[in-house]
N, C-alpha and C positions, 0 to 999 in steps of 0.2 A: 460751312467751310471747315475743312479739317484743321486742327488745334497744333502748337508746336510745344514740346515739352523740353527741360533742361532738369538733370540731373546730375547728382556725384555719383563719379564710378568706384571714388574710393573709399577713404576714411572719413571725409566734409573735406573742409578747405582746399577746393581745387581752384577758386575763382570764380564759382557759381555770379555770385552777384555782380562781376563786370562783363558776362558772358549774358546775362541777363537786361542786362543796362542795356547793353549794345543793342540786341534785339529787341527791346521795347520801341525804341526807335521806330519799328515798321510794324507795332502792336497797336491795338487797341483797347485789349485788358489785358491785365497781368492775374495771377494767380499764385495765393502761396497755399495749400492745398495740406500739410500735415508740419510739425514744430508748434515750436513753440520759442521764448525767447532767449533759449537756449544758441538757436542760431545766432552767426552771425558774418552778415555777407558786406563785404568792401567795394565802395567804389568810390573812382578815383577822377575828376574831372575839374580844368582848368586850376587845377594844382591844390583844388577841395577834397580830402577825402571824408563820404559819409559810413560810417557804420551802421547796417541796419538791422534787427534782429529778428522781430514778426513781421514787421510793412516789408511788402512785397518788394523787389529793387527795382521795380519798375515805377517807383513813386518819382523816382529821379527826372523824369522823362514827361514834363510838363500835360501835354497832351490825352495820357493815358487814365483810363479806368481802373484800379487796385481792387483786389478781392481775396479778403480773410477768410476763406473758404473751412468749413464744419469739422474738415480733419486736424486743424490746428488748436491748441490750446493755448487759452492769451490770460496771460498774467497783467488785469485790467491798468496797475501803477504805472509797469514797463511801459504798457501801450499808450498811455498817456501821458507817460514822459515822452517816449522816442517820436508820437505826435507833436509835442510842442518843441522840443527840439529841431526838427523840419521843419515847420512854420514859422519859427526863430530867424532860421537860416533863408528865410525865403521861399519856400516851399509852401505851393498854393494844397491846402488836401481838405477841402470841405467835406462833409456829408454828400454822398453822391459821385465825388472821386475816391472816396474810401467805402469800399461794405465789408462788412462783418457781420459771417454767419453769425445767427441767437442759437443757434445748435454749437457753437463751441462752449468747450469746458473752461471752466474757470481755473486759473490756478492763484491758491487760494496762500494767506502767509502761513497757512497750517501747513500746505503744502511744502515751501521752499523750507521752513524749518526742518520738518521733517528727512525732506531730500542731503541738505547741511547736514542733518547731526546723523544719516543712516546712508551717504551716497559716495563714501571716500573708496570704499574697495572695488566701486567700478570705475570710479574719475569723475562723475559726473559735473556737472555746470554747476552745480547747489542752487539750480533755478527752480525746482520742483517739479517739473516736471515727468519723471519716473511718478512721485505719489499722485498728479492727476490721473496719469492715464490709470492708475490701480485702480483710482476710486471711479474711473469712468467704465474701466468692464468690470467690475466688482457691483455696478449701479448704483453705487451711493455718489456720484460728483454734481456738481453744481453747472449747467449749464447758466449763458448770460442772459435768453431767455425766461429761469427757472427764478432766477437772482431781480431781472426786472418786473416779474410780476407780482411779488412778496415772499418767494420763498428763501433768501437767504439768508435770516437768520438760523431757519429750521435747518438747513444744510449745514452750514458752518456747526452747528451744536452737535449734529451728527458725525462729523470728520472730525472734531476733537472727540469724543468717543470712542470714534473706530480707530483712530490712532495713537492712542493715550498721549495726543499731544496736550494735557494738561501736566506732564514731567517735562515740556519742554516751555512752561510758563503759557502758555496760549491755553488758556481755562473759561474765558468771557466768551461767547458768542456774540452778544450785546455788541460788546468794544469792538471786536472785529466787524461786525455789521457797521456798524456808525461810521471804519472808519474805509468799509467799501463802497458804503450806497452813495457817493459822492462822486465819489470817481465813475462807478458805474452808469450814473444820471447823467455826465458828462460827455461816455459814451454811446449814448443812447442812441442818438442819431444816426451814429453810424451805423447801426445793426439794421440788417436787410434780410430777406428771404435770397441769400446768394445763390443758392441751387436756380430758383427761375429767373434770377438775373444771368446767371451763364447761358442758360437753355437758350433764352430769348439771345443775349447777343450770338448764340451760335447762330440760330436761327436767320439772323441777318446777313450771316456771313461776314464778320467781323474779327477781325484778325485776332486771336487769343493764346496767351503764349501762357505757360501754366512754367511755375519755379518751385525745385523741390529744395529742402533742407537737408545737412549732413549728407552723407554719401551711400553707395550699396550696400560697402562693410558695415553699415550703421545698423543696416535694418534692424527690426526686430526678429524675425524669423527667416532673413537669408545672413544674416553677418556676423561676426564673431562672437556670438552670444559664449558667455552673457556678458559683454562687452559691447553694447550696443546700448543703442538709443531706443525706445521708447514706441516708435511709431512706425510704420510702414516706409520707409527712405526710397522704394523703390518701386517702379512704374505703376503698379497694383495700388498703392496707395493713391496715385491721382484718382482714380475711378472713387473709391471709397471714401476719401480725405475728401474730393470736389463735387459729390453727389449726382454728377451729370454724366451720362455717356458721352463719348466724347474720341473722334477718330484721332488719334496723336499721328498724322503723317510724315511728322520731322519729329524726331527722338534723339536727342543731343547729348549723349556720354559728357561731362566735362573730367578731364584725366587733367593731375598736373604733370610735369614733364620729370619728377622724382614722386618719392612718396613722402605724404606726414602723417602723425598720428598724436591728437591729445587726447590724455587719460589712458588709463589701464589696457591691460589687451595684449593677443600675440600681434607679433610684427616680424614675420620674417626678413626682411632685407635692413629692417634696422642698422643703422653705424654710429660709430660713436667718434670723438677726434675731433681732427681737426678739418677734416671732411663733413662732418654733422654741423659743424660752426660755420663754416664756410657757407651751406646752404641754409642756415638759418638765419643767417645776418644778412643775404644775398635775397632772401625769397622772405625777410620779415618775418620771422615761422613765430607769430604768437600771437594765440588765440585774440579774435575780435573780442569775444565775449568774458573772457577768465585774464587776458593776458598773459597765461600759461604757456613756459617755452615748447615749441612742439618738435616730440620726436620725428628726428629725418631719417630717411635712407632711400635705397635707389629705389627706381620703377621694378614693380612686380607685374609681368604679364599674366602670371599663371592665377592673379587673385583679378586682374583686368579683363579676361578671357570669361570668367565667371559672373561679372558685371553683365558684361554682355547679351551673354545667355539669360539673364533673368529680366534683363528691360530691354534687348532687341534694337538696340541704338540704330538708328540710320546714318548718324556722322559723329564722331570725335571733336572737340573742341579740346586743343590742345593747350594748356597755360604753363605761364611761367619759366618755359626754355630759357629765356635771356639768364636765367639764375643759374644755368648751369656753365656760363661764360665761362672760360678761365680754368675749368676741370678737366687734367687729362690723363687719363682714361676715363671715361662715363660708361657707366655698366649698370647693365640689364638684366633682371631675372629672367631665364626662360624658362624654368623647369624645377622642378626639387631630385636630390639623389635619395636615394633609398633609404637615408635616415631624419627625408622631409626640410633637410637642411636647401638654400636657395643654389641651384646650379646657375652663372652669372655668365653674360659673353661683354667681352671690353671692346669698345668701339673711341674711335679718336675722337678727343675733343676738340675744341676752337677756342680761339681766343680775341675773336674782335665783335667790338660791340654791336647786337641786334639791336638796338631801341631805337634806330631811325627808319630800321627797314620796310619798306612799304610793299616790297611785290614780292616773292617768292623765290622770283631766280634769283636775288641779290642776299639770299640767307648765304652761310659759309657751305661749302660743298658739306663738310662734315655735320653740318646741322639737318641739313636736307637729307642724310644717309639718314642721321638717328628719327627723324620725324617719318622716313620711306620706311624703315626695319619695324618702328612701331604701328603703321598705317597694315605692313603685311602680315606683321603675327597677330594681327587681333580678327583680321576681314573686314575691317570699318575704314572708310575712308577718312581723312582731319579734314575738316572744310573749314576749320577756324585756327588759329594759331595764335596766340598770343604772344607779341613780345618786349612786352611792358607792363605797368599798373594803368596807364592810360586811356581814356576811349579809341585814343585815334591807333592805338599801339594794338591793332586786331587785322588779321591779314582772313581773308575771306567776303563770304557774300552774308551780307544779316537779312537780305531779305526771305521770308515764307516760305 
């Protein structure tokens, strides 16, 4: 049965994880395929909101199968905190509703040290992740298969070497073992051979919905480098990140209905004011994971247009309009002038509250222009709209 994919089109925080939530609904496994706990996707449900960083957002969704799939790197503490945290909360997630590729890399506190004391000039999360994935194509990283069989102390002894993290007090490999093999014993269970766990539920034709982290501008090698993140953010990554071929028949852009951007980087359509406030305090703009207030400004088609082209979207999942309530004129990049600066067209705004609307025709006439103007300069049609934090706040079909 061919697989449904969610991705960001843009910088991360589009909404991934409620756009996710919803569709697990008519899933049967979910998928988080490359990050690490860096990410961090929201959802929002009977007035609970969960943060979640590595576990896929499809943990929400009682029913379902989760899968930490090879291209992610799991920082074993995070995972086992943000585990007991959900289970706290009620959340059923034995061994069995949880797998965890043994092909993922460890991120190691060599690692997040290092990322803290060397990761300020790109913005990074200070989760360490930038120094795993070094030491994973450089060969020297710690896989959790590598660590369960007795080699992590020899690892560990090795990454403080390779990175003279003994100037950053991290000098014991001993101590650092002692104080992972616990935690790591802990998650043992959950480690699987997740590659023939997908094969096989494709095989039965089981409805699988795969969840990307950060967005396209994130990539490593299609997005603002070197102002990116670390890992593959965009379609190419599922294949490699989730080890399995795998037909993606529904390819789901998630765009917000402005732009944001945390950490370093260009940003054309950037604003600053009282316009920048307005959508930050309207749209919550700060970071799940940092807390970090995030840079706003409008929608860039001409950096959405490029999303496109590189993951081949089949629909738009549009979020977060309601935030743009109350602004008038709302404007749009369509193009740059010849000194690369953003060329903008103003379109009316609205002023009456979306969060009850349930059908389409009952959006404001000018909303329905700004969501029509967007649906025809990209050639993707929206089949999701968001217009809330909500579950029930998503206008579309969630099914397959």
């Amino acid at each position: 049965m061919p697989a449904t994919i969610v991705l960001g089109a843009q910088w991360g925080d589009e909404g991934k994880g409620k756009v996710v939530d919803a569709l697990a609904s008519a899933s049967d496994v979910v998928v988080r395929f490359q990050g690490g706990a860096n990410a961090g996707h929201t959802v929002q449900h009977a007035g609970v909101t969960s943060i979640l960083h590595l576990l896929p957002s499809g943990v929400l969704q009682p029913h379902t199968r989760n899968v930490i799939a090879s291209g992610c790197v799991v920082d074993p503490f995070a995972l086992l905190e943000e585990i007991r945290t959900l289970v706290e909360s009620g959340t059923e997630l034995a061994p069995g509703r949880l797998l965890v590729s043994g092909r993922c890399h460890l991120v190691t506190p060599i690692h997040r040290a290092v990322d803290q004391a060397t990761g300020g000039a790109v913005g990074t999360t200070g989760r360490g992740i930038g120094p795993c994935h070094g030491d994973r194509i450089l060969r020297r990283g710690l896989r959790i298969r590598d660590a369960l069989d007795g080699f992590l102390e020899e690892r560990l002894a090795a990454q403080i070497a390779s990175w003279g993290a003994g100037s950053l007090g991290l000098d014991e490999p001993a101590l650092l073992a002692a104080q992972m093999a616990p935690v790591l014993e802990t998650l043992a269970p959950y480690v699987a051979d997740t590659e023939a766990a997908l094969a096989e539920a494709l095989a039965r034709d089981e409805r699988v919905l795969y969840e990307g982290a950060q967005g396209a501008l994130l990539d490593i090698d299609h997005g603002t480098y070197p102002f990116v993140t670390s890992s593959s953010t965009t379609i190419g990554g599922a294949f490699t990140g989730g080890g399995v071929w795998v037909t993606f028949e529904r390819r789901i852009g998630v765009v917000k209905a402005y732009t944001t951007r945390v950490g370093n980087g260009p940003f054309p359509t950037e604003i600053e004011g009282p316009t920048a406030e307005f959508l930050r305090e309207r749209g919550r703009e700060y970071g799940a994971t940092t807390g970090r207030p995030r840079r706003c400004g409008w929608l860039d088609l001409p950096l959405l247009a490029q999303a496109v082209r590189t993951n081949g979207y089949t629909e738009i999942a549009l979020t977060k309009i309601d935030c743009l309530t109350g602004l008038d004129p709302v404007r749009v990049a369509t193009g740059r002038d010849p000194d690369g600066a953003p060329v903008y067209r103003e379109m009316e705004g609205w002023g009456s509250d979306i969060g009850e609307v349930r059908d389409w025709d009952d959006l404001p006439r000018a909303c329905r222009e700004y969501v029509g103007f967007i649906e025809t300069a990209l050639g993707v049609p929206i089949a999701l709209l968001s217009t809330g934090p909500g579950r029930d706040q998503l206008l579309g079909s969630l099914e397959p």
